[in-house]
C-alpha positions as CSV (number, residue, x, y, z in Angstrom):
1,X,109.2,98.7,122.7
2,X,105.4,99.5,121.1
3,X,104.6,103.1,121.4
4,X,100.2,103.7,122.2
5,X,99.3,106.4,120.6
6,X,95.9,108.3,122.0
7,X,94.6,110.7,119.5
8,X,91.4,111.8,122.3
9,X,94.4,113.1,124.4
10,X,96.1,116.4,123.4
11,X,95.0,116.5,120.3
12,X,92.6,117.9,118.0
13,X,90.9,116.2,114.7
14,X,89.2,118.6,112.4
15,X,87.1,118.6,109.7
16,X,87.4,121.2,106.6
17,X,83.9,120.5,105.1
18,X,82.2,119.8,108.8
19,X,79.4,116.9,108.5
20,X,79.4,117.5,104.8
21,X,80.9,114.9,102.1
22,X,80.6,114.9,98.4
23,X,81.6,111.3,97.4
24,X,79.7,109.4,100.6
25,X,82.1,106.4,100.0
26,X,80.3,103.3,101.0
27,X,83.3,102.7,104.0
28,X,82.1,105.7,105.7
29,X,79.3,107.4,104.4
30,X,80.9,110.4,106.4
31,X,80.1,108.8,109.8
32,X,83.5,109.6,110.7
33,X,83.5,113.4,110.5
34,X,80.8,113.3,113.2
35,X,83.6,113.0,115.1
36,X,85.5,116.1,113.8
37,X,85.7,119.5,115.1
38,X,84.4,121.4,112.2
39,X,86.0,124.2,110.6
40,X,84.8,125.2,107.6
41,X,86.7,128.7,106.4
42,X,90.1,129.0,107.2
43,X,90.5,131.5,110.3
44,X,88.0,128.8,111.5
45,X,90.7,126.3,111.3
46,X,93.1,128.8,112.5
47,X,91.5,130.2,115.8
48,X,91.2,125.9,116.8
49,X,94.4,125.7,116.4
50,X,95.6,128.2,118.9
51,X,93.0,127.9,120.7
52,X,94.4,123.6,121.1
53,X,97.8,125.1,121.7
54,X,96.3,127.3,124.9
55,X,95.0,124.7,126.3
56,X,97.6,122.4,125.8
57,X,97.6,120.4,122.4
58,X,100.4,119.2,120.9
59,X,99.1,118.7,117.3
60,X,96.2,118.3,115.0
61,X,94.6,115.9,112.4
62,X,93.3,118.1,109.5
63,X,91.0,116.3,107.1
64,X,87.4,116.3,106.3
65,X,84.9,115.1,103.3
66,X,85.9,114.3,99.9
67,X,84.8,116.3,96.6
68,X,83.3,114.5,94.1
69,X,87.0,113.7,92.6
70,X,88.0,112.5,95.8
71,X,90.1,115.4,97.6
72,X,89.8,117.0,100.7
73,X,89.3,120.2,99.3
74,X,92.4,121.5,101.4
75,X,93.6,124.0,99.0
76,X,92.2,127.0,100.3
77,X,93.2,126.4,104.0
78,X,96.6,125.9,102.9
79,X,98.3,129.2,103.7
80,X,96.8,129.0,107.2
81,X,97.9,126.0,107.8
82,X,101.4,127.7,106.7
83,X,100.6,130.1,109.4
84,X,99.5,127.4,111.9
85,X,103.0,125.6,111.4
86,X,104.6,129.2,111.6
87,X,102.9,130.4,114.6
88,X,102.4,127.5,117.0
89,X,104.2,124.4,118.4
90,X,101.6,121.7,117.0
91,X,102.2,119.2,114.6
92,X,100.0,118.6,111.9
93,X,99.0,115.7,110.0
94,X,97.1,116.2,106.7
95,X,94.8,114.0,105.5
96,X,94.2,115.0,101.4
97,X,91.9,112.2,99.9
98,X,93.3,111.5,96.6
99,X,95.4,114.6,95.1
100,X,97.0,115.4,92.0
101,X,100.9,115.9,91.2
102,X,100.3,119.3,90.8
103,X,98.6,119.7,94.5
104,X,101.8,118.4,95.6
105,X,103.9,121.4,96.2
106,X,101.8,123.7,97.4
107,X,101.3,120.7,100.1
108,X,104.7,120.9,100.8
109,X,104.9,124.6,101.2
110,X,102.4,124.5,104.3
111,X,105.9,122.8,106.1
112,X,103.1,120.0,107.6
113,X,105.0,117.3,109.7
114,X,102.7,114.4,107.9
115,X,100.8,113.7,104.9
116,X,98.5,110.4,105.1
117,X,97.6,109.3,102.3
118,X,95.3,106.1,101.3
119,X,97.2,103.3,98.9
120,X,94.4,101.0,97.3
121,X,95.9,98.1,95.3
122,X,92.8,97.4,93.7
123,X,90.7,99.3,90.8
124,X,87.5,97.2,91.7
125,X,87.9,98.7,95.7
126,X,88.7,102.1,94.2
127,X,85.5,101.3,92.3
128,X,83.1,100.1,94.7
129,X,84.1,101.7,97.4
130,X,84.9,105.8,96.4
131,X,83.2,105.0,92.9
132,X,86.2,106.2,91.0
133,X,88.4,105.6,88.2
134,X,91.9,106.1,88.6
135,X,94.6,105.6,86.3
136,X,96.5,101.7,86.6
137,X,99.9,104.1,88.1
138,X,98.3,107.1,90.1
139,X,99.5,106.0,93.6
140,X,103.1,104.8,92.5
141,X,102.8,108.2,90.3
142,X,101.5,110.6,93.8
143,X,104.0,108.6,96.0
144,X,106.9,109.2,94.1
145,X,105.5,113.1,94.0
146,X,105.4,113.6,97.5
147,X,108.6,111.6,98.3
148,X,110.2,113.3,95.7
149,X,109.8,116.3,97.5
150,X,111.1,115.2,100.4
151,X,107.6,115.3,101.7
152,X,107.0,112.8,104.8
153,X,104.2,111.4,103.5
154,X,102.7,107.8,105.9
155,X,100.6,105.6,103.2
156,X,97.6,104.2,104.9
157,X,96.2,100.5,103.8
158,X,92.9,99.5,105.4
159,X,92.4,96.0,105.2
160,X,88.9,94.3,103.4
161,X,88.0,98.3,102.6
162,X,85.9,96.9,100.2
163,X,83.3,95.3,102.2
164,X,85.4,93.0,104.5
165,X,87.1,91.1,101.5
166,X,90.3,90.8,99.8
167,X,90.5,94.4,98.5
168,X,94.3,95.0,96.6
169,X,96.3,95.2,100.1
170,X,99.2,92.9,98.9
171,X,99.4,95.3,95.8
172,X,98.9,98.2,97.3
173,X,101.8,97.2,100.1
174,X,104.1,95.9,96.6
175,X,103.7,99.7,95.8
176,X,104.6,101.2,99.1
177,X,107.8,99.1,99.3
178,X,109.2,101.1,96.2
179,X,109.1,104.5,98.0
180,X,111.2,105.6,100.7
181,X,108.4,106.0,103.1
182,X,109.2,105.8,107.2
183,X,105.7,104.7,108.3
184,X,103.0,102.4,106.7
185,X,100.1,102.4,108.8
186,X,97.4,99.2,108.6
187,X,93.8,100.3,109.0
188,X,91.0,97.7,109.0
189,X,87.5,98.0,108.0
190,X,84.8,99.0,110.5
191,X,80.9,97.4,109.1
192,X,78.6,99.7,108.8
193,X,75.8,99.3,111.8
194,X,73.8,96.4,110.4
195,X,77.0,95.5,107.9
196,X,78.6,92.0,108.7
197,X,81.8,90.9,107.6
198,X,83.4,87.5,106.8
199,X,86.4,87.9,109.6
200,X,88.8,90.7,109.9
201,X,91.6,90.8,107.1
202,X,94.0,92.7,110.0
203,X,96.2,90.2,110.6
204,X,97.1,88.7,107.2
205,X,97.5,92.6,106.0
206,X,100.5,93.3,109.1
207,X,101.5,89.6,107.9
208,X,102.1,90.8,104.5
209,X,103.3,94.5,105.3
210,X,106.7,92.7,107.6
211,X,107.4,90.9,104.7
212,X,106.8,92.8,102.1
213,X,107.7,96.3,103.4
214,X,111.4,97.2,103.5
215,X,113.0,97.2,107.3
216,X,113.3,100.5,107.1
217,X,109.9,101.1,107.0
218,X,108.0,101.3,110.6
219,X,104.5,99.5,110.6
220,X,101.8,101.1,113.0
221,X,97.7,99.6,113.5
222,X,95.9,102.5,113.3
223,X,92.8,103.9,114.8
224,X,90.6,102.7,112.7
225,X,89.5,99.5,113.1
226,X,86.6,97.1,115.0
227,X,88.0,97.0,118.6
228,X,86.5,92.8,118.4
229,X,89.7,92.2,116.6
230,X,92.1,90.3,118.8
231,X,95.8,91.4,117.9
232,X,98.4,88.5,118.6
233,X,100.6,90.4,121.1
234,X,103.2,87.6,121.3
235,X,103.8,88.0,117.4
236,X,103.9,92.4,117.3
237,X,107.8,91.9,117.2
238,X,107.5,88.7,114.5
239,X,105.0,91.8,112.5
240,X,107.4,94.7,113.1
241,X,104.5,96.3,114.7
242,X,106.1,99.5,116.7
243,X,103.2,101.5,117.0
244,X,99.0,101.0,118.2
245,X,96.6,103.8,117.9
246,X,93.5,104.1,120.6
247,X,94.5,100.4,122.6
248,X,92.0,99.1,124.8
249,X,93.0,99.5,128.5
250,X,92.6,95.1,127.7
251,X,95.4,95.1,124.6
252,X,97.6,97.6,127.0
253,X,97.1,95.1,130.1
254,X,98.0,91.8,127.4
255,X,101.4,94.1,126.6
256,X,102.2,94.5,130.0
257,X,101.6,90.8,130.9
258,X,104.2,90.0,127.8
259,X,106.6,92.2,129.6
260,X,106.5,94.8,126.3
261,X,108.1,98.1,127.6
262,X,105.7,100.7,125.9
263,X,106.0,104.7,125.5
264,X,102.4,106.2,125.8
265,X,101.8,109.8,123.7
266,X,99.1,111.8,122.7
267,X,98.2,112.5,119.6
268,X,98.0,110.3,115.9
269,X,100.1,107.3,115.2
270,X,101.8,108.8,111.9
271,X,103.1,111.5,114.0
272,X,105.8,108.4,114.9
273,X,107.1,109.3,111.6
274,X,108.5,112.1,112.7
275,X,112.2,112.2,114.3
């Protein structure tokens, strides 16, 4: 069974800083939080949220623009988003950009049901793309910080994130595979209008994820990614592929020709994560 996520169903996406990025990373130059509900104070944030739960949203996406050291500057929304876990039925995935270990439990305090978080195996992609330096061990250091307290955290790998090409994914996976994580999720590059790339590095990313991810581990292709890229539905199971953000109604139709019994949700992919 694959489950299809749709995260335009149900579900609300919002954005902390609104339009507004500090580190304009060169994969999305904050073209993305176009697409975001902006809410930029926190009873801003907390009014959407009950306002989604009125009207019949089962969780939310909370993210926005990076600061200049790459965070989402979540911190002061966090007791709402307490309040928001307290007071409604929604699940929440938080999106933090790249956090310290000391961010990490005040993140756990907001009882959040998922914590994405972006694994780069590479210091040149960390460098070209988000223009940062980050110590050789910070994401085998921030994963075993938010596993360690018994955080759910779902490590996102987007494939050729540094302009199409081989960008650290095998490392980045080799890191993943030492924390008890539920969920990976495989992302894949989207050019930039007027941006071409060499191929799509999908595939051979899901190829190296089933073997190097332990089976424990649940493998999802996520939302973002070029919709030109044709998955190879008769090899999903081969991948360990269990979840598909935002299908085309043509993938769905190729599932259901393979005789692939699917479960179709609202809301984000990571949220399969969560018993």
């Amino acid at each position: 069974m694959i489950e299809l996520y749709y995260p335009g169903r149900e579900f609300v996406v919002a954005s902390v800083t609104g339009k507004r990025c500090d580190l304009m990373c060169r994969h999305c130059n904050a073209r993305y939080l176009r697409h975001m509900q902006p809410t930029e104070s926190p009873e801003d944030l907390y009014s959407l949220a009950l306002n989604a739960e009125k009207e019949g949203s089962m969780g939310m996406l909370i993210s926005g623009g990076s600061d200049r050291n790459g965070k989402v500057p979540l911190f002061d929304y966090l007791d709402k988003i307490k309040n928001i876990k307290k007071n409604t039925n929604l699940k929440v995935n938080l999106h933090t950009g790249f956090i310290d270990e000391e961010d990490v439990e005040a993140m756990k305090r907001t009882g959040a049901d998922v914590i994405s978080f972006d694994v780069v195996g590479s210091a040149n992609a960390v460098r070209n793309v988000y223009g940062l330096e980050l110590a050789p061990d910070y994401f085998d250091t921030i994963l075993s910080a938010l596993t360690g307290a018994g955080m759910n955290v779902v490590p996102h790998v987007t494939a050729g994130l540094d302009g199409g090409s081989d960008s650290g994914e095998d490392a980045a996976l080799e890191v993943i595979a030492g924390h008890a994580v539920k969920m990976v999720i495989v992302n894949s590059l989207i050019p930039a209008p007027g941006q071409n790339l060499d191929g799509h590095r999908l595939v051979p990313v899901l190829e190296a994820a089933a073997k190097t991810l332990p089976g424990s581990a649940r493998i999802g292709i996520g939302c973002m990614r070029p919709r030109d890229i044709e998955l190879p539905v008769e090899r999903l199971g081969e991948l360990r592929v269990s979840a598909v953000a935002s299908p085309t109604p043509a993938l769905r139709n190729q599932l259901l020709h393979a005789g692939i019994e699917l479960m179709e949700m609202p809301g984000c992919c990571a949220f399969a994560s969560v018993a």
